[in-house]
N, CA, C and O of each residue as an XYZ file, in Angstrom:
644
protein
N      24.472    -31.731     52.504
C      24.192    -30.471     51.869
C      24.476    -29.337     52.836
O      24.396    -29.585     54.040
N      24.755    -28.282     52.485
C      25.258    -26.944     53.189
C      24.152    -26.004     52.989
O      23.334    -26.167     52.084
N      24.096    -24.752     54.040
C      23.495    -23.954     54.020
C      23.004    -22.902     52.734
O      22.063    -22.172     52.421
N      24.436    -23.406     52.194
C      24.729    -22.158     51.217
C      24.292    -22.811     49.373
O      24.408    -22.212     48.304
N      23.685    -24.511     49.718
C      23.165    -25.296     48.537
C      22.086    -25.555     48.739
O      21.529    -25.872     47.688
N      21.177    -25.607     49.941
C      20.001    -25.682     50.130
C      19.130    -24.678     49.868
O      17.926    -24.930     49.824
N      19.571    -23.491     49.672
C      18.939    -21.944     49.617
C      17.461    -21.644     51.138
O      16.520    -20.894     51.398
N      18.225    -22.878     51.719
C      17.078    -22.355     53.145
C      17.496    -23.206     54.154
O      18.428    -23.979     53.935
N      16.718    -23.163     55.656
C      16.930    -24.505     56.257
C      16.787    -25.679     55.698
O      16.267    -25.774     54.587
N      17.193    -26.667     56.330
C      17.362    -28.381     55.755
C      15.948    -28.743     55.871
O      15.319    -28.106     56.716
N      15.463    -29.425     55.357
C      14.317    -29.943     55.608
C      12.953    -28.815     55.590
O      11.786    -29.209     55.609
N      13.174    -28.008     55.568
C      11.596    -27.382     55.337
C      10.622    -27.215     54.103
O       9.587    -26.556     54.007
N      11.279    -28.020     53.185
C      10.457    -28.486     51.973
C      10.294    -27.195     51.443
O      10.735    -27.522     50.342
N      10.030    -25.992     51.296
C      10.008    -24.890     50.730
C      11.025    -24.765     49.218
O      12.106    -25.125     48.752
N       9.782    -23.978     48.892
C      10.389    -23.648     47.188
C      12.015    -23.784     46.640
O      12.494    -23.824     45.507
N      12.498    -23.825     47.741
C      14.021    -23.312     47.373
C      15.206    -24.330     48.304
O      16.378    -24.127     48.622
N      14.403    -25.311     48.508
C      15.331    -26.563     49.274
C      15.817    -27.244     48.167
O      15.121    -27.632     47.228
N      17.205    -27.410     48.301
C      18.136    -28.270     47.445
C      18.906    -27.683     46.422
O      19.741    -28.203     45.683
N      18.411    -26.257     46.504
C      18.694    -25.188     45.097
C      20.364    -24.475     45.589
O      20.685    -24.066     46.704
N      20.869    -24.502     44.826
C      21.845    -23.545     45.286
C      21.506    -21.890     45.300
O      20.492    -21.315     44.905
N      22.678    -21.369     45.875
C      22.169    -20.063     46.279
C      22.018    -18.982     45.116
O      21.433    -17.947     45.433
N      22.374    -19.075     44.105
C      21.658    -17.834     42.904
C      20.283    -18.316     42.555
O      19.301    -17.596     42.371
N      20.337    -19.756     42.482
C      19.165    -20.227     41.730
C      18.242    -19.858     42.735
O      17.424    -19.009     42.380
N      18.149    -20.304     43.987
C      17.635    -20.112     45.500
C      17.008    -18.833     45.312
O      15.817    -18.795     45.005
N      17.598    -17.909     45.444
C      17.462    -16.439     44.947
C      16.347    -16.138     43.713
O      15.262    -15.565     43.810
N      16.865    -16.611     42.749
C      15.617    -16.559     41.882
C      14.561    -16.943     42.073
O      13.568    -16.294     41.744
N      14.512    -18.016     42.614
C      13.048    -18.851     43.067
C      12.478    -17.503     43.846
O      11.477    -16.858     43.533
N      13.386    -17.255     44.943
C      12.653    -16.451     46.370
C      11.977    -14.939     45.290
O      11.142    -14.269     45.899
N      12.275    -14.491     43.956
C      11.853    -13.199     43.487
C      10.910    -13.747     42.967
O       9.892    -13.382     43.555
N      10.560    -14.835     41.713
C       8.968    -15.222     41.811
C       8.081    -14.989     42.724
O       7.016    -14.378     42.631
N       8.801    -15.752     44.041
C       7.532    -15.728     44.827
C       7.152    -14.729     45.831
O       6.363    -14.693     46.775
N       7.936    -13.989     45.327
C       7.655    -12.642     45.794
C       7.019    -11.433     45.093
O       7.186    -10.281     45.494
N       6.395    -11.711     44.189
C       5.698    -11.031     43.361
C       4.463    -11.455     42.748
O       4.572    -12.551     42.200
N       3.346    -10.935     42.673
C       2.354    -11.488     42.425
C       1.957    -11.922     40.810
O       2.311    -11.222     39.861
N       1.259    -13.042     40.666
C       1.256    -14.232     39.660
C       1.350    -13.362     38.380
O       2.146    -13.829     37.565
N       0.798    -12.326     38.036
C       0.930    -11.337     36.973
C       2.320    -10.790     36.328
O       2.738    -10.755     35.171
N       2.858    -10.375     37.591
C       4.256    -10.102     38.304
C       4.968    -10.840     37.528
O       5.532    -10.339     36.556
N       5.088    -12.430     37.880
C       5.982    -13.471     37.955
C       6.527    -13.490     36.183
O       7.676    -13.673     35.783
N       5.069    -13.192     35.214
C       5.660    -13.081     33.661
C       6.261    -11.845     33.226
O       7.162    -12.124     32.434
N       6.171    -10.787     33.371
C       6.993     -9.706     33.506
C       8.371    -10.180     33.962
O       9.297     -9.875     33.210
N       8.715    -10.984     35.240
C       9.799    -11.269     35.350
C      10.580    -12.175     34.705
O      11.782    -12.256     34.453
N       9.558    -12.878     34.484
C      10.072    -14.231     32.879
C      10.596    -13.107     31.549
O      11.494    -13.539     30.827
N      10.028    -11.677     31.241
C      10.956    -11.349     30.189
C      11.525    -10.740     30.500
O      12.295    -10.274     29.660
N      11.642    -10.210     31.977
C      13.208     -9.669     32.327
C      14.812    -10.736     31.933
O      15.807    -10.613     31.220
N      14.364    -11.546     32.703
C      15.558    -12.871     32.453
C      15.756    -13.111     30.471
O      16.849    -13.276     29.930
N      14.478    -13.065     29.766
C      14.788    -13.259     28.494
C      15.362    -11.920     27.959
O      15.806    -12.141     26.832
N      15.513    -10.778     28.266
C      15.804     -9.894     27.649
C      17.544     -9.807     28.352
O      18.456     -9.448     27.606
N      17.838    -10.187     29.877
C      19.175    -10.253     30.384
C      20.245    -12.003     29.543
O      21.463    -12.176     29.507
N      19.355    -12.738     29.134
C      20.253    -13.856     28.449
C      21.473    -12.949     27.773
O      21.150    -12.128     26.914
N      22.905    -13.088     28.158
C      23.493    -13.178     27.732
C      23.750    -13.355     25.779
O      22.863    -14.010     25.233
N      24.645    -12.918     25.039
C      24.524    -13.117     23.771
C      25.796    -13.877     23.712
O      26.760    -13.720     24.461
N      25.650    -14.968     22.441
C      26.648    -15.954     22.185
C      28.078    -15.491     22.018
O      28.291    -14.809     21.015
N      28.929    -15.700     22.694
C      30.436    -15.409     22.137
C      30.796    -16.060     20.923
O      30.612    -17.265     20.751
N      31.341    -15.243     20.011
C      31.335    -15.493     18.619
C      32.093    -16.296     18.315
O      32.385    -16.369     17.121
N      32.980    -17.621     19.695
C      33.288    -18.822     19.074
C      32.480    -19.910     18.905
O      32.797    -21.011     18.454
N      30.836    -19.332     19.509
C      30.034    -20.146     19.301
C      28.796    -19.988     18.555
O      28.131    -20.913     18.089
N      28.397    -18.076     18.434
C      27.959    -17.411     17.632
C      28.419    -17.777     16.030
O      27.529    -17.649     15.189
N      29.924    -18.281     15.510
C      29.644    -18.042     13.845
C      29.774    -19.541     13.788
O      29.980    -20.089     12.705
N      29.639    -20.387     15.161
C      29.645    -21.820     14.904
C      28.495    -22.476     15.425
O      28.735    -23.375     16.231
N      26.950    -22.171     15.078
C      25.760    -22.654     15.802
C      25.784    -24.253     15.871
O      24.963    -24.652     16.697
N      26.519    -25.323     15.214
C      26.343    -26.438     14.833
C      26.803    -27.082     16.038
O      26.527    -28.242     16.343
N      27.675    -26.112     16.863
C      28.658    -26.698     18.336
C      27.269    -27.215     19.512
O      27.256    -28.144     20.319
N      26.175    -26.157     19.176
C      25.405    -26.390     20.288
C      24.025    -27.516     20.179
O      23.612    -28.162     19.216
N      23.663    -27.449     21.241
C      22.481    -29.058     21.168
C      21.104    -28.421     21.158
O      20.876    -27.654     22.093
N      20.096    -28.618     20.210
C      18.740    -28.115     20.283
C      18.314    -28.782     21.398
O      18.661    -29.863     21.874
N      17.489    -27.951     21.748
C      16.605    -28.652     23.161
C      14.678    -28.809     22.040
O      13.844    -27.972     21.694
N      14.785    -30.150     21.894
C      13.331    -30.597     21.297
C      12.301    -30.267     22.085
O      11.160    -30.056     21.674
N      12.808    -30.190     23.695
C      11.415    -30.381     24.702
C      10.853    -28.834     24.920
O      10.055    -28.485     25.789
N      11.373    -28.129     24.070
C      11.145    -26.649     23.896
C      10.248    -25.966     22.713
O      10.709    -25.926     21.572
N       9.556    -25.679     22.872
C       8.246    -24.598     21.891
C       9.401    -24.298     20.659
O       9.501    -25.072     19.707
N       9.984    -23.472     20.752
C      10.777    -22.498     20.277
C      12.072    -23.329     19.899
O      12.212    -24.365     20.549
N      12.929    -23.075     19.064
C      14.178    -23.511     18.300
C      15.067    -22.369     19.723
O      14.975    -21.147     19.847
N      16.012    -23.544     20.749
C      17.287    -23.103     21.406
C      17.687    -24.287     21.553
O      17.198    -25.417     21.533
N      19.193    -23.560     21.784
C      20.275    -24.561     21.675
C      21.185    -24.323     22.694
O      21.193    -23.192     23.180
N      21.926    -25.130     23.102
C      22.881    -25.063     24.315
C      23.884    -25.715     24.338
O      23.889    -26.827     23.809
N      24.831    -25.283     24.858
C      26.260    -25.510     24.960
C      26.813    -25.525     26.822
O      26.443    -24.558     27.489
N      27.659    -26.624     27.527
C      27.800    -26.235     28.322
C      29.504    -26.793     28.149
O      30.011    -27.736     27.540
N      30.142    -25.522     29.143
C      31.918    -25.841     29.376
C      31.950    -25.949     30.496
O      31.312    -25.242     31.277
N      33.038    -27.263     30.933
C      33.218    -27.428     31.855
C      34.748    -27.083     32.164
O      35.642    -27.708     31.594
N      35.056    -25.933     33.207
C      36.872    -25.867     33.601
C      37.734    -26.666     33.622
O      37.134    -27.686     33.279
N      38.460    -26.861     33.739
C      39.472    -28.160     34.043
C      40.395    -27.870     35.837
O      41.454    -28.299     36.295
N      39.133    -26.793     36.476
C      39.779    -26.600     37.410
C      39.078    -27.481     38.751
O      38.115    -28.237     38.620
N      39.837    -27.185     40.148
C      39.702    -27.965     41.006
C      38.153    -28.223     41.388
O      37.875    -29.111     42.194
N      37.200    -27.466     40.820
C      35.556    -27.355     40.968
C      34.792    -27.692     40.161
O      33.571    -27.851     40.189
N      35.931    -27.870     39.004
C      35.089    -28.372     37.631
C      33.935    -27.532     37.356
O      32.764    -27.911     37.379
N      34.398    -26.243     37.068
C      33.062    -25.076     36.955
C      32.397    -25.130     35.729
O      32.932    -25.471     34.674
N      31.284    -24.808     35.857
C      29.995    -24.939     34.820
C      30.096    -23.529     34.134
O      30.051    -22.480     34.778
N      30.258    -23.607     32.556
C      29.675    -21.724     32.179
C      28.199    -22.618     30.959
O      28.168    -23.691     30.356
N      27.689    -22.020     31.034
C      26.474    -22.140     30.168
C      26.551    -21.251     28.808
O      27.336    -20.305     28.728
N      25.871    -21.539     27.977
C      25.706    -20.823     26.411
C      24.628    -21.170     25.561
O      24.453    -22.277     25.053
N      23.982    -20.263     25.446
C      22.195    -20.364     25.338
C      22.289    -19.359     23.827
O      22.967    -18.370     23.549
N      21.286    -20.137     23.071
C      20.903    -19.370     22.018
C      19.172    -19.421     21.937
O      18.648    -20.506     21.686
N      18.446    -18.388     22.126
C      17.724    -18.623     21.672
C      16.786    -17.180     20.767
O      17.060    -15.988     20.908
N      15.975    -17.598     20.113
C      15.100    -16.204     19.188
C      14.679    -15.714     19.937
O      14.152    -16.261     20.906
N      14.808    -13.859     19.651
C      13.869    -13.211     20.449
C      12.570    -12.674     20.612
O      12.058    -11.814     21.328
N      12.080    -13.690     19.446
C      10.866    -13.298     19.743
C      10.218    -14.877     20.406
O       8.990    -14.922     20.338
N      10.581    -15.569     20.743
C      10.392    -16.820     22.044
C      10.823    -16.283     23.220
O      11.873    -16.785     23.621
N      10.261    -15.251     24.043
C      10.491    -15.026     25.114
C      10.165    -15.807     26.183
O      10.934    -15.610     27.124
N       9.361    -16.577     26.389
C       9.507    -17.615     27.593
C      10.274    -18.196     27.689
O      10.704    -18.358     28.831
N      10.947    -18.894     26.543
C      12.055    -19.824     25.905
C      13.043    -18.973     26.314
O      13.898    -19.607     26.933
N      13.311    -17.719     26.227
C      15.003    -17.042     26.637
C      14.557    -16.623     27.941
O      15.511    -16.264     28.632
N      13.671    -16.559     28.400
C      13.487    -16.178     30.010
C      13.684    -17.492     30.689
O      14.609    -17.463     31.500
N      13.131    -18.517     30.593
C      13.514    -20.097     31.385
C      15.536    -19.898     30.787
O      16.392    -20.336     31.556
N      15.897    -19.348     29.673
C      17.125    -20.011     29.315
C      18.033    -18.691     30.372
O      19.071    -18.930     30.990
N      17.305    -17.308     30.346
C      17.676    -16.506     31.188
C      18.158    -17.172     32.546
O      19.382    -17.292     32.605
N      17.451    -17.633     33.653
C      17.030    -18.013     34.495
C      17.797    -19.237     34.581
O      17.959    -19.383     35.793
N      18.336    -20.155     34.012
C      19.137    -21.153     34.214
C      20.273    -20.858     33.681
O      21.011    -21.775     33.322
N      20.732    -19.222     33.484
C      22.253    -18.985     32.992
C      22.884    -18.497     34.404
O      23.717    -19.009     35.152
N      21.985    -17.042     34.464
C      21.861    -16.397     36.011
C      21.978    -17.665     36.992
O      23.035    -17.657     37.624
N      21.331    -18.494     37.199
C      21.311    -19.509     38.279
C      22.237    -20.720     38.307
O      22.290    -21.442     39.303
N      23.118    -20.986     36.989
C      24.041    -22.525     36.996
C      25.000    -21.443     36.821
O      25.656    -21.167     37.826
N      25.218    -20.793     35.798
C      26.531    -20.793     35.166
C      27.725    -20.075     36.370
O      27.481    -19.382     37.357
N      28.697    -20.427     35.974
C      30.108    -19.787     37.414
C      30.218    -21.474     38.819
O      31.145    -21.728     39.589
N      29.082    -22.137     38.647
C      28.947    -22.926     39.443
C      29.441    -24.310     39.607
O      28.939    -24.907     38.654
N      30.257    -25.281     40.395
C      31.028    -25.879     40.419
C      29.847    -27.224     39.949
O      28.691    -27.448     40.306
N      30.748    -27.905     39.032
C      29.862    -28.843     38.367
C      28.995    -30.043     39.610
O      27.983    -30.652     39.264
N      29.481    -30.170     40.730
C      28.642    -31.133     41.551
C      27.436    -30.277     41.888
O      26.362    -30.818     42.151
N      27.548    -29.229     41.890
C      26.230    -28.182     42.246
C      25.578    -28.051     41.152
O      24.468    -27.639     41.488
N      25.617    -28.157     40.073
C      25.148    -27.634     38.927
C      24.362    -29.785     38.600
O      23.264    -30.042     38.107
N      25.158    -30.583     38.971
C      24.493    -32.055     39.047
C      23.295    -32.493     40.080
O      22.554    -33.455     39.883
N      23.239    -31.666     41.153
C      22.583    -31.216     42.152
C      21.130    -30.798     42.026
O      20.250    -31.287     42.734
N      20.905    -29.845     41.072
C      19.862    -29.467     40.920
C      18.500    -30.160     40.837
O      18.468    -30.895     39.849
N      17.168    -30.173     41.669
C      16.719    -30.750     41.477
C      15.546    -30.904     40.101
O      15.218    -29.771     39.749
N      14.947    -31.849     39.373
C      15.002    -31.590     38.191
C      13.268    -30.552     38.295
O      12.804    -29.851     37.397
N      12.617    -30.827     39.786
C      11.174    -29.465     39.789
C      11.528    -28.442     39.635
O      10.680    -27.570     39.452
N      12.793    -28.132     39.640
C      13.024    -26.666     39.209
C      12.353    -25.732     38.723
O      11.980    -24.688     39.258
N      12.209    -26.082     37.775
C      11.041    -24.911     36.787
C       9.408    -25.087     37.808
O       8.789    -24.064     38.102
N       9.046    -26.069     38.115
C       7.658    -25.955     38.983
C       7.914    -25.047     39.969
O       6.931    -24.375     40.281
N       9.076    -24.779     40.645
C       8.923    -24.151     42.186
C       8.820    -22.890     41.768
O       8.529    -22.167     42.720
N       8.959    -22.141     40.486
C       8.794    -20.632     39.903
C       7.812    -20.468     40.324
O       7.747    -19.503     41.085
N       6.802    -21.096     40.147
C       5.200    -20.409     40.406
C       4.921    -19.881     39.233
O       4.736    -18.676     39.068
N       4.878    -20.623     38.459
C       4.211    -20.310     37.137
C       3.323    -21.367     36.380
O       3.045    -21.224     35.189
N       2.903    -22.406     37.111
C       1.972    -23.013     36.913
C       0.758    -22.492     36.333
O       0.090    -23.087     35.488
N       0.506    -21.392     36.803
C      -1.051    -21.013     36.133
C      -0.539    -19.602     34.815
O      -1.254    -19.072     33.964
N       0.243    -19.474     34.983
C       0.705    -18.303     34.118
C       1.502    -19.057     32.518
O       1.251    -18.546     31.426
N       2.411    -20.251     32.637
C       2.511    -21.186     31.564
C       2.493    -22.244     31.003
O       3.387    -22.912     31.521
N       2.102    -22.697     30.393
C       1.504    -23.748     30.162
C       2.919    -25.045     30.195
O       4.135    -24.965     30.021
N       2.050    -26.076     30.483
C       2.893    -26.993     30.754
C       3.840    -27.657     30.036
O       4.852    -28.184     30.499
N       3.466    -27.621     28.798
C       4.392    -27.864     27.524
C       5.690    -26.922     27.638
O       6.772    -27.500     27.737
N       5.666    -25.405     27.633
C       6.962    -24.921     27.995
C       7.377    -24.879     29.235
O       8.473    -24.319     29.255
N       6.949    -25.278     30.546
C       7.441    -26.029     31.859
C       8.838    -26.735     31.311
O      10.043    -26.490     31.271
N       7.994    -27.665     30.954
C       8.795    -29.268     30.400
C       9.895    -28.735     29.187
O      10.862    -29.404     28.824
N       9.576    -27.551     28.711
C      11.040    -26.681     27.719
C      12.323    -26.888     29.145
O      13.352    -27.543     29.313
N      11.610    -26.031     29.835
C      12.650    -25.670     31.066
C      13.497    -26.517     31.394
O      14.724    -26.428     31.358
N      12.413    -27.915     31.940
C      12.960    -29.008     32.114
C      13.790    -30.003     31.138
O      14.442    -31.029     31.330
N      13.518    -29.354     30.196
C      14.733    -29.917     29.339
C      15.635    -29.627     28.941
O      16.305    -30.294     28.152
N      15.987    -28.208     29.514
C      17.013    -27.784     29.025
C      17.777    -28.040     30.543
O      19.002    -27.962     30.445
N      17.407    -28.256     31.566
C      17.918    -28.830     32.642
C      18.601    -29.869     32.474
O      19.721    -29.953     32.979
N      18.129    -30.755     31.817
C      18.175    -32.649     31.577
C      19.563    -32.480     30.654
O      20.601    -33.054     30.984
N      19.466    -31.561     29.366
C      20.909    -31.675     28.499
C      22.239    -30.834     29.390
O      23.440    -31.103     29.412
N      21.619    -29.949     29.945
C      22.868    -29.075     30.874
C      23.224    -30.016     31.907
O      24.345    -29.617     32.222
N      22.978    -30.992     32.614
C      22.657    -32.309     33.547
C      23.697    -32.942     32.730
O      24.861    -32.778     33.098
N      23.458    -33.660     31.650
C      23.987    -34.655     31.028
C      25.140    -34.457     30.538
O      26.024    -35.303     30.666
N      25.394    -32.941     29.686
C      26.656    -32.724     29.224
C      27.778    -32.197     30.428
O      29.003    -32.251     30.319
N      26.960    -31.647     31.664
C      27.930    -31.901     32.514
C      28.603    -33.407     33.113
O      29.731    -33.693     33.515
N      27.502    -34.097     32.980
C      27.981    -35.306     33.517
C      29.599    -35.977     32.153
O      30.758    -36.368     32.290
N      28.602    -35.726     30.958
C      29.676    -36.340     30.083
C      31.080    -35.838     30.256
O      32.123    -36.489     30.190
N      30.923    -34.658     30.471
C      32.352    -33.538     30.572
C      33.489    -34.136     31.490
O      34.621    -34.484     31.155
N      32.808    -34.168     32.920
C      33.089    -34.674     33.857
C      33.920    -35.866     34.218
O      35.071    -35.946     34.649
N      33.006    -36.783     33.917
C      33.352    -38.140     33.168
C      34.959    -38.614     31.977
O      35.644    -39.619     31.786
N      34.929    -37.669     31.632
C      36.337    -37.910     30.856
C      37.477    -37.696     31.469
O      38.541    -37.880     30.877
């Protein structure tokens, strides 16, 4: 692992070991703001989600519901056909599920542009190292984490061919 995928020194177990460097970054603004703080910043990210490009906008059927999520979102991931095999992400979700588009915020900002072995990389505590343990409940944690697990998998499938 490199400096620039660990989001810190090697080995110091801290919030942001193993993360690459946007995601790294995000972690380090949670925890830099106090626990009150940290949900305010959860609907910053839901209000910055990106909106569907309308080859996938007038075609919702392309993308995969994530079940392990409160809220009805769906996801789509492309993989380049270039020498990095780059990751773009494509998130739908309602706006009035804002935790749900702030976790989907937060893993667009942090994977998408990113070369698919980095984006396979991720470790799957992700959503725990936010520091939002006491601020959301664990059921939409495990949203997060699942929308990790299908962005994980359809990169792998992509890949794979």
């Amino acid at each position: 692992m490199t400096a620039a995928t660990t989001g810190g020194a090697a080995g110091t177990g801290g919030p942001t070991e193993g993360l690459p460097a946007a995601l790294a970054e995000i972690v380090e603004d949670f925890h830099a703001v106090s626990e009150p703080e940290r949900l305010q910043l959860l609907l910053d990210f839901s209000r910055g989600l990106p909106a569907l490009p309308p080859r996938y906008a007038d075609h919702p059927e392309l993308l995969e519901p994530v079940p392990e999520c409160q809220s009805p979102i769906f996801l789509l991931t492309e993989v380049d056909d270039d020498a990095d095999r780059t990751v773009h992400l494509f998130f739908s979700a309602p706006a009035e599920a804002p935790t749900t588009r702030g976790f989907a915020g937060i893993l667009a900002e942090g994977l998408d542009g990113l070369p698919a072995a980095q984006v396979l990389d991720v470790p799957g505590d992700v959503c725990s190292r936010l520091g939002l343990d006491r601020a959301v409940s664990p059921l939409r944690l495990r949203g997060m984490t699942g929308m990790l697990g299908r962005i994980q998998r359809q990169v792998r499938e992509s890949t794979a061919a």
